[in-house]
C-alpha positions in Angstrom: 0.0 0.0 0.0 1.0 3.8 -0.5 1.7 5.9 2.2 -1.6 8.1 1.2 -3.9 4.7 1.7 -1.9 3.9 4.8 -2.1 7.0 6.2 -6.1 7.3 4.8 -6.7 3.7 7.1 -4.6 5.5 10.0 -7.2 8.5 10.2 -10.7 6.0 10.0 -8.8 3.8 12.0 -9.4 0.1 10.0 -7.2 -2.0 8.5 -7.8 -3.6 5.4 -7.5 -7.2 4.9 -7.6 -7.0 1.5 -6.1 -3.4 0.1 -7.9 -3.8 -3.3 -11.0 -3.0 -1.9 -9.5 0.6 -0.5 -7.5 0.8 -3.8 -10.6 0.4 -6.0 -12.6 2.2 -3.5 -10.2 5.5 -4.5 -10.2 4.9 -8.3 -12.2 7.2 -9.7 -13.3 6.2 -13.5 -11.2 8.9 -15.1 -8.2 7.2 -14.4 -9.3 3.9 -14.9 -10.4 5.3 -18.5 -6.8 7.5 -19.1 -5.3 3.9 -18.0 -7.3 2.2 -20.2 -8.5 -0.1 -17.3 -11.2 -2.6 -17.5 -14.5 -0.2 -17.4 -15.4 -2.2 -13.9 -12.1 -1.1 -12.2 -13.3 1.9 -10.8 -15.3 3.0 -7.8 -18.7 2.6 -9.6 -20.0 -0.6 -8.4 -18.3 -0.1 -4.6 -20.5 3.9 -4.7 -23.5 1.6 -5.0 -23.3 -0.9 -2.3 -22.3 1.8 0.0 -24.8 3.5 -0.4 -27.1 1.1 0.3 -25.3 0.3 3.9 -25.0 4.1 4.5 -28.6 4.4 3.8 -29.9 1.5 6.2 -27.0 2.8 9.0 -28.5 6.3 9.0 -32.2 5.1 8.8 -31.9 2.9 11.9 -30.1 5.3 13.8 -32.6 7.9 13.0 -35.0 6.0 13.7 -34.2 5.0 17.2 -33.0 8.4 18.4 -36.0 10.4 17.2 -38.8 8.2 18.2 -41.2 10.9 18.3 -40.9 11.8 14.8 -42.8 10.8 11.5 -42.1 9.1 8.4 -41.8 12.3 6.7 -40.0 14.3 9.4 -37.4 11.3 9.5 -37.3 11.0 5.5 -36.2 14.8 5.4 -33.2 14.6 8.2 -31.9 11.3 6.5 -32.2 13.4 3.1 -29.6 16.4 4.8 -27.0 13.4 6.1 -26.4 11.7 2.9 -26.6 14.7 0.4 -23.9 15.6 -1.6 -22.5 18.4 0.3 -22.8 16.8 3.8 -21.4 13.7 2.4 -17.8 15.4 0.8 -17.7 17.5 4.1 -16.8 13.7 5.9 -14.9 13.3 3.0 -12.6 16.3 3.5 -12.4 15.8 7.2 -10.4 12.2 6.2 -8.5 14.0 3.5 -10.1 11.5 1.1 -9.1 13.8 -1.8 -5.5 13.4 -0.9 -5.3 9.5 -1.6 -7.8 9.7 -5.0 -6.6 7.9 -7.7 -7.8 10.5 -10.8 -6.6 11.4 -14.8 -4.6 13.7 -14.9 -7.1 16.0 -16.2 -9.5 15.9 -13.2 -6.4 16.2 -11.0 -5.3 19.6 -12.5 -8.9 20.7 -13.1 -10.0 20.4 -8.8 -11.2 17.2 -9.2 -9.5 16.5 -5.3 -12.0 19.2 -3.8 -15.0 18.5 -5.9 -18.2 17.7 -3.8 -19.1 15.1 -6.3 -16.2 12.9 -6.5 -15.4 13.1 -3.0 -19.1 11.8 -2.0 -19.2 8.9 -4.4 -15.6 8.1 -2.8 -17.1 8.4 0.6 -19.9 5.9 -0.6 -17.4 3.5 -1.7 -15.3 3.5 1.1 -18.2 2.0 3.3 -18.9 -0.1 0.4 -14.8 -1.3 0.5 -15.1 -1.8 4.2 -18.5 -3.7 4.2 -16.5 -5.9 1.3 -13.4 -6.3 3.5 -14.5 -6.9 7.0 -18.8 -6.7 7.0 -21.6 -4.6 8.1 -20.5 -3.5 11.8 -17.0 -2.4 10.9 -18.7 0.1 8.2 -21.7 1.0 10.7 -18.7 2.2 12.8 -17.3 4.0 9.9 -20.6 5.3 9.7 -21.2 6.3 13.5 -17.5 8.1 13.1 -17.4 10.5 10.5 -21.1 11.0 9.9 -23.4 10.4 12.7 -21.7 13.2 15.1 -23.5 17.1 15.1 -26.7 15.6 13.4 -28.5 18.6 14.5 -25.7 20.8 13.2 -25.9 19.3 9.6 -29.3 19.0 9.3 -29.4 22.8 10.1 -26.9 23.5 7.5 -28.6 21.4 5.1 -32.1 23.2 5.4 -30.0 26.6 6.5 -31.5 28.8 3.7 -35.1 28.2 4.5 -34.9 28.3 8.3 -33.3 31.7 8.3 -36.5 32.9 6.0 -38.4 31.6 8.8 -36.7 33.4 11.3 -36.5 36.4 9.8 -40.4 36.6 8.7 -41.5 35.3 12.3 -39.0 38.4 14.0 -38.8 41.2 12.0 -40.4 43.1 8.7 -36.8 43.6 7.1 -36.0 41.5 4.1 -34.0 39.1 3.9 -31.6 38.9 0.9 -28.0 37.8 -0.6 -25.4 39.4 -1.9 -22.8 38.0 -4.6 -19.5 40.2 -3.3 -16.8 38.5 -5.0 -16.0 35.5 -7.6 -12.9 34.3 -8.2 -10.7 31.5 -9.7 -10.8 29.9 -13.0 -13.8 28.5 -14.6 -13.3 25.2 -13.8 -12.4 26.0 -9.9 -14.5 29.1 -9.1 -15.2 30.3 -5.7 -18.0 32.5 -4.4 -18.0 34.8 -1.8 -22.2 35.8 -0.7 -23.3 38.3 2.3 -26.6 38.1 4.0 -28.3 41.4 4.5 -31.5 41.9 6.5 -32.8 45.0 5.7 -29.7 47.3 4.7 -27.2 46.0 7.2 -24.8 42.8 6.4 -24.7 39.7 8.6 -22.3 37.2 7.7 -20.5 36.2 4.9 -19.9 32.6 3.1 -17.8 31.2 0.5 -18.6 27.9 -1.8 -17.6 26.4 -5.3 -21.1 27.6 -6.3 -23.2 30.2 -5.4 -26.1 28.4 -4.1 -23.4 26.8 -1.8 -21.9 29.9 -0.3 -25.5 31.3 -0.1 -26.2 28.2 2.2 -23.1 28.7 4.3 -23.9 32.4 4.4 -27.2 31.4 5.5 -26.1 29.0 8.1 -23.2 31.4 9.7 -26.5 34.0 10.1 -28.5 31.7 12.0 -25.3 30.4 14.2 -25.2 34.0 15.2 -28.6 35.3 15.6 -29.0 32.1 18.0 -25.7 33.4 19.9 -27.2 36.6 20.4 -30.2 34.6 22.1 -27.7 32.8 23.9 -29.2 29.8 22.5 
């Protein structure tokens, strides 16, 4: 093994038994297609099955935890763990982009950062580890580096729409956001958005798009309007 997937099974703290499943598990198609690989020898299939263990391992959970809640109410929290954005968040925490196996092209184009491809690698690293050692080593994984802050993600996730609410329920102002800078090349653009309420700004965000830094803006608003509460 490489020092990146040795030091990638130091941070989530499992060891392999067998290393292909982490190496194909990191192999995203471009390079299996720049390598001319077999079209199978990428992280497709291993995506799939982890989803469907990530899926069940966030449902139970949820489910147990939150007994007082509907189908719908559940359906919805499940929806902000295992979106994109909350998904390549965990990713980034393990530096999952770090140890990637991608073309050359995606490599020099961002490909390491991009929500996208670090989710579907999340997803098929608990598909790897389910392969490797079964389901309660990758409900672990799960527990880890998902399942901590629910609260805190499934505010972020539904930021946007709760600080609407806030606002309408506490003041006349409007609400409204602010595009104050764009930078970086096409391919690797980041946005800068400001919250206003009324004529004053309250908090600034950044994101690769800008419905992404509009939900961070949104979120950092609501993280300090609750402070002010003391909440």
């Amino acid at each position: 093994m490489t020092n990146s997937y040795q030091e990638l099974c130091g941070k989530i703290g499992y060891a392999f038994r067998n290393p292909d499943y982490l190496k194909l598990a990191l192999t995203h198609s471009s390079y299996s297609n720049e390598h001319r690989s077999h079209k199978k020898e990428n992280n497709e299939r291993l995506e799939y099955l982890g989803d469907a263990v990530l899926e069940l391992t966030v449902s139970d959970y949820l489910f147990h935890i939150y007994p007082d809640k509907n189908e719908g109410e559940l359906t919805k929290i499940r929806s902000s763990l295992v979106c994109e954005r909350t998904l390549s968040g965990c990713a980034r925490d393990i530096s999952l982009g770090a140890a990637l196996r991608l073309s050359k092209g995606e490599h020099l184009t961002g490909g390491r950062e991009r929500d996208s491809i670090l989710s579907d690698a999340f997803e098929a690293v608990i598909g790897a580890i389910y392969l490797d050692g079964g389901f309660e080593p990758a409900k672990e994984f799960i527990h880890h580096f998902l399942l901590t802050d629910v609260e805190e993600k499934t505010l972020f996730y539904d930021a946007k729409t709760i600080l609407q609410e806030m606002v309408q329920a506490e003041t006349k102002e409007k609400l409204s956001y602010h595009l104050i800078k764009e930078e970086g090349p096409d391919h690797c653009k980041e946005f800068t958005v400001e919250t206003w309420i009324g004529n004053m700004p309250v908090a600034v965000g950044t994101g690769k798009t800008k419905k992404a830094a509009e939900q961070m803006a949104a979120y950092k608003t609501i993280l300090l309007r609750k402070n002010k509460k003391g909440e």
